[in-house]
DRENTORKOL-3810 file (N, C-alpha, C; in nm, 4 decimals):
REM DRENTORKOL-3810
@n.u->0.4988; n.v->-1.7418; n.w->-1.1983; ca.u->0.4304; ca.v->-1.6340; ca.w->-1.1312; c.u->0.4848; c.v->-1.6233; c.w->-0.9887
@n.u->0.5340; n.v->-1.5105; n.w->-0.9236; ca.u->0.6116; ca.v->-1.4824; ca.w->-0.8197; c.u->0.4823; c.v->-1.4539; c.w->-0.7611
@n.u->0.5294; n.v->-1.4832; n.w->-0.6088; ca.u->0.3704; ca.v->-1.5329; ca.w->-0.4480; c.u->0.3021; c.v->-1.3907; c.w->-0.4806
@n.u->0.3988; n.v->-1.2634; n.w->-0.5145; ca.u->0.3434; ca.v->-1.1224; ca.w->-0.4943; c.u->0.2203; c.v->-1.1022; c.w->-0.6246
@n.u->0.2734; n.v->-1.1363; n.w->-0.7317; ca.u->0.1922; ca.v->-1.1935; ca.w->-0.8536; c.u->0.0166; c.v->-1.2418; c.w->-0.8015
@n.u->0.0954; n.v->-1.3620; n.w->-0.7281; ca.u->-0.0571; ca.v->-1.4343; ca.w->-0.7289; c.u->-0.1087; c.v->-1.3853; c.w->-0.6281
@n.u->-0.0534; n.v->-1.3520; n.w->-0.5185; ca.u->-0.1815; ca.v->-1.2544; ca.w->-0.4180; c.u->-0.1993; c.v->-1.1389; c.w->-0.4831
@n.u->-0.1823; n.v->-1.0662; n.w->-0.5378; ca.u->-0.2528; ca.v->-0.9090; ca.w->-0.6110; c.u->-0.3628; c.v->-0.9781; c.w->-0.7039
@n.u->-0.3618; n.v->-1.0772; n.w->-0.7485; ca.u->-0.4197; ca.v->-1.1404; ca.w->-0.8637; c.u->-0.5377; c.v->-1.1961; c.w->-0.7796
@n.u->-0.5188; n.v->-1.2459; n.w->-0.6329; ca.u->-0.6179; ca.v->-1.3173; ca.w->-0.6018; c.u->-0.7319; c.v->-1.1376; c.w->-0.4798
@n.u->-0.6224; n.v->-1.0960; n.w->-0.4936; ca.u->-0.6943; ca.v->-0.9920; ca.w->-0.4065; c.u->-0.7902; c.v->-0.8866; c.w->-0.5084
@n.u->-0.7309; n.v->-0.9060; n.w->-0.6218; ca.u->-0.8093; ca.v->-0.8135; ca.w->-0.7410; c.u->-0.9685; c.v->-0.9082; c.w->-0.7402
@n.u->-0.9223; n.v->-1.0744; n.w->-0.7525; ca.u->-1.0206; ca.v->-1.1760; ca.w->-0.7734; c.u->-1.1824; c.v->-1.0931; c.w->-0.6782
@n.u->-1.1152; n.v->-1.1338; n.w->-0.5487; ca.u->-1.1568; ca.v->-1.0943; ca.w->-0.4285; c.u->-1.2828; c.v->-0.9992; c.w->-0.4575
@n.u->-1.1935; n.v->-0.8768; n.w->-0.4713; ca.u->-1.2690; ca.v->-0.7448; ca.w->-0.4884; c.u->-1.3389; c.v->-0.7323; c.w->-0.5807
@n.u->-1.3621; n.v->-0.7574; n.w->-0.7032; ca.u->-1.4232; ca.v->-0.8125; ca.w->-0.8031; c.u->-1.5595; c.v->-0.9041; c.w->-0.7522
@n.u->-1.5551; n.v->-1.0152; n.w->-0.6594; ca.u->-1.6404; ca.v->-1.1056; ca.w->-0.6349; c.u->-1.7596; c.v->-1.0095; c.w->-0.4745
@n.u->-1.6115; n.v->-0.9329; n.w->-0.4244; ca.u->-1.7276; ca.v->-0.8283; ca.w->-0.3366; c.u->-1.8320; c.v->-0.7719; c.w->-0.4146
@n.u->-1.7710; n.v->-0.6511; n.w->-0.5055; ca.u->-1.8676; ca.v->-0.5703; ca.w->-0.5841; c.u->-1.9654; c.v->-0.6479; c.w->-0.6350
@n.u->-1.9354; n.v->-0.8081; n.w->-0.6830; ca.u->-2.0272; ca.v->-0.8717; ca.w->-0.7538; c.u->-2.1596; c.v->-0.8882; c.w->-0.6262
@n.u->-2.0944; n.v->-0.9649; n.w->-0.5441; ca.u->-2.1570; ca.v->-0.9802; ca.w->-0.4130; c.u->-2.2963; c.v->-0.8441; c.w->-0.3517
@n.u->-2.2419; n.v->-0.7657; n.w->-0.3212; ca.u->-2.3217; ca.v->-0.6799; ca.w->-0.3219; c.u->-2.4199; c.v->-0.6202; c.w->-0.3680
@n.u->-2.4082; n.v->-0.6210; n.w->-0.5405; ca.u->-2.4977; ca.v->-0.6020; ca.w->-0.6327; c.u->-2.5937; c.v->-0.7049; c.w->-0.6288
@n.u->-2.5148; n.v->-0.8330; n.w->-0.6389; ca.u->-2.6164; ca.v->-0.9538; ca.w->-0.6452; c.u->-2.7291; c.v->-0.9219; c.w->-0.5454
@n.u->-2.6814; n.v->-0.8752; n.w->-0.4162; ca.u->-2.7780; ca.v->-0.8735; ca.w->-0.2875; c.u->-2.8633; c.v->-0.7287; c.w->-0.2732
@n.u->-2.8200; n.v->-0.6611; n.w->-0.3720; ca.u->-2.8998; ca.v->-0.5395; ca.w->-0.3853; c.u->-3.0099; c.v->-0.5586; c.w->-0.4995
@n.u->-2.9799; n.v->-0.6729; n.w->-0.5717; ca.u->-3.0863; ca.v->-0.6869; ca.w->-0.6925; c.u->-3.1764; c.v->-0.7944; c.w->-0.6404
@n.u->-3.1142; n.v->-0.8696; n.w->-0.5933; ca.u->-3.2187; ca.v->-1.0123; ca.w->-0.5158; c.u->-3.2451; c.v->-0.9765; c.w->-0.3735
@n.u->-3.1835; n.v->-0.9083; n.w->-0.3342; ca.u->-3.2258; ca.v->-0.9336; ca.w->-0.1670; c.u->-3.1320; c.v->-1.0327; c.w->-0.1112
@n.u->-3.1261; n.v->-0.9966; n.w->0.0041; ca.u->-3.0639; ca.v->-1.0494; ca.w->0.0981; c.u->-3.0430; c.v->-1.1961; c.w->0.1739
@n.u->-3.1635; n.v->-1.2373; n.w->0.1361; ca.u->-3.1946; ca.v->-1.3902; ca.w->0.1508; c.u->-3.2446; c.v->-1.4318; c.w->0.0665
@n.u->-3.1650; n.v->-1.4385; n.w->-0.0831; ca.u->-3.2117; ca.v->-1.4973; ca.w->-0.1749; c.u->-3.0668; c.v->-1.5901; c.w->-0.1885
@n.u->-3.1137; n.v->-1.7012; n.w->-0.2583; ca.u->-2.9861; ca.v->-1.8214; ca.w->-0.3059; c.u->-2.8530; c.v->-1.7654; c.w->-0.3252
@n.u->-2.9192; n.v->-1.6324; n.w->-0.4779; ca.u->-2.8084; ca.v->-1.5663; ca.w->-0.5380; c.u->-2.6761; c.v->-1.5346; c.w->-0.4451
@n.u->-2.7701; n.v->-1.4571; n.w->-0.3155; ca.u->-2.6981; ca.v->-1.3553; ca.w->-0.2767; c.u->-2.5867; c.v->-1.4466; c.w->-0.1892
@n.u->-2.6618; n.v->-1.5857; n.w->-0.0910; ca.u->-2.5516; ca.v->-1.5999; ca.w->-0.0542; c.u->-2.4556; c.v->-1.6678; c.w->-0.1163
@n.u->-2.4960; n.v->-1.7798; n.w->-0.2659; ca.u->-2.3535; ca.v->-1.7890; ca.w->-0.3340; c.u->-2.2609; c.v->-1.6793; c.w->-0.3500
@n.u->-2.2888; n.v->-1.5724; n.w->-0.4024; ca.u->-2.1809; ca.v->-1.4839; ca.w->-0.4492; c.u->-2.1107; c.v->-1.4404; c.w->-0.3179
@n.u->-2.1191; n.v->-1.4301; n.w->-0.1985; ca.u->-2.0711; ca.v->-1.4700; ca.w->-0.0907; c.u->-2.0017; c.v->-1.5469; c.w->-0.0573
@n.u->-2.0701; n.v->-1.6818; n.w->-0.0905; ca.u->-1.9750; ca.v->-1.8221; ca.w->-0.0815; c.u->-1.8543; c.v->-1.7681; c.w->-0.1521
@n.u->-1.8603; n.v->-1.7264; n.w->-0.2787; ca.u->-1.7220; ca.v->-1.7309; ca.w->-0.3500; c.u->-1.6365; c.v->-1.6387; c.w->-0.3188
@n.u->-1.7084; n.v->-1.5239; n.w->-0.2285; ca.u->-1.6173; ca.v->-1.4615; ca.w->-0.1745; c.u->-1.5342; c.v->-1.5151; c.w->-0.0890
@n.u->-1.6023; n.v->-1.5284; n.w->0.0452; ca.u->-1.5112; ca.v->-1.6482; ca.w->0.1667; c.u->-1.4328; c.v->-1.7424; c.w->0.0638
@n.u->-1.4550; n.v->-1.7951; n.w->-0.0510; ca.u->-1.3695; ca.v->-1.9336; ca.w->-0.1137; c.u->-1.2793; c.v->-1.8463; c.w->-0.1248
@n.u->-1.2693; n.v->-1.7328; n.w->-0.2067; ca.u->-1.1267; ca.v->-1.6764; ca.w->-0.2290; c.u->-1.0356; c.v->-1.6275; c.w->-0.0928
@n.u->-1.1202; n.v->-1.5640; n.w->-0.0285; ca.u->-1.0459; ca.v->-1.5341; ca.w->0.0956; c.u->-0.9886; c.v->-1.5990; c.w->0.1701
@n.u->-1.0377; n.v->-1.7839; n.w->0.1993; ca.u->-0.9500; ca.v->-1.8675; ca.w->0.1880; c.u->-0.8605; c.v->-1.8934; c.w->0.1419
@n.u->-0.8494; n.v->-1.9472; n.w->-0.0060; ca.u->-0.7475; ca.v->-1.9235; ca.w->-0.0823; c.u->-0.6713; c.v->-1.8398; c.w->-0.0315
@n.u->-0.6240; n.v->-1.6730; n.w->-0.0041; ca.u->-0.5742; ca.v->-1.5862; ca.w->-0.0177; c.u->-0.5087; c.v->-1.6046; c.w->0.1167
@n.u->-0.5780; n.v->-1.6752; n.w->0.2117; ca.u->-0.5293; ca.v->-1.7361; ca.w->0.3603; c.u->-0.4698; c.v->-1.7950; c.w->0.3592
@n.u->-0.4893; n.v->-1.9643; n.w->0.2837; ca.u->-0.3783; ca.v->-2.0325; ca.w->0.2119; c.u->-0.2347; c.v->-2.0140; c.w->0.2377
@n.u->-0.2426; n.v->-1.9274; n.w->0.0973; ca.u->-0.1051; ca.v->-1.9233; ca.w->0.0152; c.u->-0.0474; c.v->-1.7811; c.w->0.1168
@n.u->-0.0885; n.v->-1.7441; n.w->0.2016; ca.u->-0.0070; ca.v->-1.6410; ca.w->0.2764; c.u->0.0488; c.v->-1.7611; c.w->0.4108
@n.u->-0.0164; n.v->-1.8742; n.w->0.4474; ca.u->0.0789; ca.v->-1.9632; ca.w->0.5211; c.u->0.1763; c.v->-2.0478; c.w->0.4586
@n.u->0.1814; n.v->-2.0608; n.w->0.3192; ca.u->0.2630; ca.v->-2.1176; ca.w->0.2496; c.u->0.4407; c.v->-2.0449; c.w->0.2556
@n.u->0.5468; n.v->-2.0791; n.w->0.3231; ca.u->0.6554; ca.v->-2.0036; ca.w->0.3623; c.u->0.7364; c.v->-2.0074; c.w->0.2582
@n.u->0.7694; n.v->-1.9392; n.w->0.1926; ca.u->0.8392; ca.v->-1.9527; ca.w->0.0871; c.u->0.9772; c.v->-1.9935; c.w->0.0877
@n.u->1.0170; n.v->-2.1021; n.w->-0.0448; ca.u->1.1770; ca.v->-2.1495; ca.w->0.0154; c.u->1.2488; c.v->-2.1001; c.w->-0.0171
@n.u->1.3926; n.v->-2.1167; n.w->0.1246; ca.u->1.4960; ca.v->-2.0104; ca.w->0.0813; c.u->1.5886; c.v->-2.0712; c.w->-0.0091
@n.u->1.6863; n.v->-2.0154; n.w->-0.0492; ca.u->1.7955; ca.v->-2.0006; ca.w->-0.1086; c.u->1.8743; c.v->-2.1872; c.w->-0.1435
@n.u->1.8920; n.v->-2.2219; n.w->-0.0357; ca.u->1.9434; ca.v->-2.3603; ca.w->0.0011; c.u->1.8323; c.v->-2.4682; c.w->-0.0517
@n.u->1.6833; n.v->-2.4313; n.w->0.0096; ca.u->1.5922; ca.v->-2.5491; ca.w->-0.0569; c.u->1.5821; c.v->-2.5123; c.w->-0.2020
@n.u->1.5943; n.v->-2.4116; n.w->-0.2321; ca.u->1.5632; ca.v->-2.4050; ca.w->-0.4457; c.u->1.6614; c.v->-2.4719; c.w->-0.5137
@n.u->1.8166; n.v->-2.4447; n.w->-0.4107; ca.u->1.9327; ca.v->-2.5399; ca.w->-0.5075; c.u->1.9014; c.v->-2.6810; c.w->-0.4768
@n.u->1.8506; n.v->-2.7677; n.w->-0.4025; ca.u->1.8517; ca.v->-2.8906; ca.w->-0.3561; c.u->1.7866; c.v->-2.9200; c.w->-0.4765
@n.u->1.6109; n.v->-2.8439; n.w->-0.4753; ca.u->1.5595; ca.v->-2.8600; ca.w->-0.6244; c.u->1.5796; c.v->-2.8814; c.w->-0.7049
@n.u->1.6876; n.v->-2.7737; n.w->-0.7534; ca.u->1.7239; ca.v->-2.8153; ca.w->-0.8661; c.u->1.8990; c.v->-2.8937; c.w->-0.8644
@n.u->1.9246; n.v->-2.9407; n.w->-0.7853; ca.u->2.0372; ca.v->-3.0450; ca.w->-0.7593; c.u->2.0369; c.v->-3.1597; c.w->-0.6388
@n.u->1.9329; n.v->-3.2681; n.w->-0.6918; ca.u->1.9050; ca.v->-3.3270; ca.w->-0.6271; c.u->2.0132; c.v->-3.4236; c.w->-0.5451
@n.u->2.1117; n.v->-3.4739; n.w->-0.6222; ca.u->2.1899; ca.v->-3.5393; ca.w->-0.6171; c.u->2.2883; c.v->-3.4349; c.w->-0.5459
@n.u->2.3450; n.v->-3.3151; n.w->-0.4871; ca.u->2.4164; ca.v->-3.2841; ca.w->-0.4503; c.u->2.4528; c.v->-3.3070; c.w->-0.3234
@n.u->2.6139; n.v->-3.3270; n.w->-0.2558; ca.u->2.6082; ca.v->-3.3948; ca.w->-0.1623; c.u->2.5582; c.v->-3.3162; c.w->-0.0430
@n.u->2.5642; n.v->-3.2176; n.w->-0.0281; ca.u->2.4871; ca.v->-3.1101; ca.w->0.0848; c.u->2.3189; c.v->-3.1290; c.w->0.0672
@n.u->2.3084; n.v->-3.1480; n.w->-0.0249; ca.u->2.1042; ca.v->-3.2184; ca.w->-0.0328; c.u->2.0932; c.v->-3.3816; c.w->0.0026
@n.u->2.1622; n.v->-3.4122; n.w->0.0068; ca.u->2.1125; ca.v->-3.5880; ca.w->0.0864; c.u->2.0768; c.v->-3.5913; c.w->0.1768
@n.u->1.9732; n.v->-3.6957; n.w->0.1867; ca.u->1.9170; ca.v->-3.7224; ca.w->0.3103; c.u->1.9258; c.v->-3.8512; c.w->0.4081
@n.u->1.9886; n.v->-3.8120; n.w->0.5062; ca.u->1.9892; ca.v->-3.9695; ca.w->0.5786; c.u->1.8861; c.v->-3.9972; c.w->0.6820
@n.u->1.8985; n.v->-4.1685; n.w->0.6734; ca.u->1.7631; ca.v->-4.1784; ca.w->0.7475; c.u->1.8023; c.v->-4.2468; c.w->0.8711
@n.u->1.8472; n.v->-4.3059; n.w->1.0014; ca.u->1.8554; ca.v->-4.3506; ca.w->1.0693; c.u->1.7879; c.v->-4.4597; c.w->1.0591
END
């Protein structure tokens, strides 16, 4: 799953857990348990979605190291 993949996926999540959110707090009220879990899980995703947008994606050079560990331009020395 490519980063663009999983943020549309987590932003669909998101919006999904608003609408839920809202309803919840329009059927219970506003200071009921319900309302602020479905909240909670909102902020959880929006975290998440905070996350993986500081996560820098690797370039070109770190994916071959990956997958060629042993190559002599990927070694690492240690002093």
């Amino acid at each position: 799953m490519t980063e663009t993949t999983s943020m549309n996926n987590i932003q669909t999540q998101i919006d999904e857990e608003l609408a839920n959110a809202r309803a919840v707090c329009d059927v219970k009220g506003g200071a009921s348990g319900e309302c602020a879990a479905a909240w909670d899980a909102v902020e959880e995703l929006q975290a998440e979605a905070a996350h993986q947008k500081q996560t820098k994606p690797k370039n070109s050079f770190e994916k071959y190291c990956d997958d060629n560990p042993d190559a002599a331009e990927c070694r690492l020395y240690e002093d």
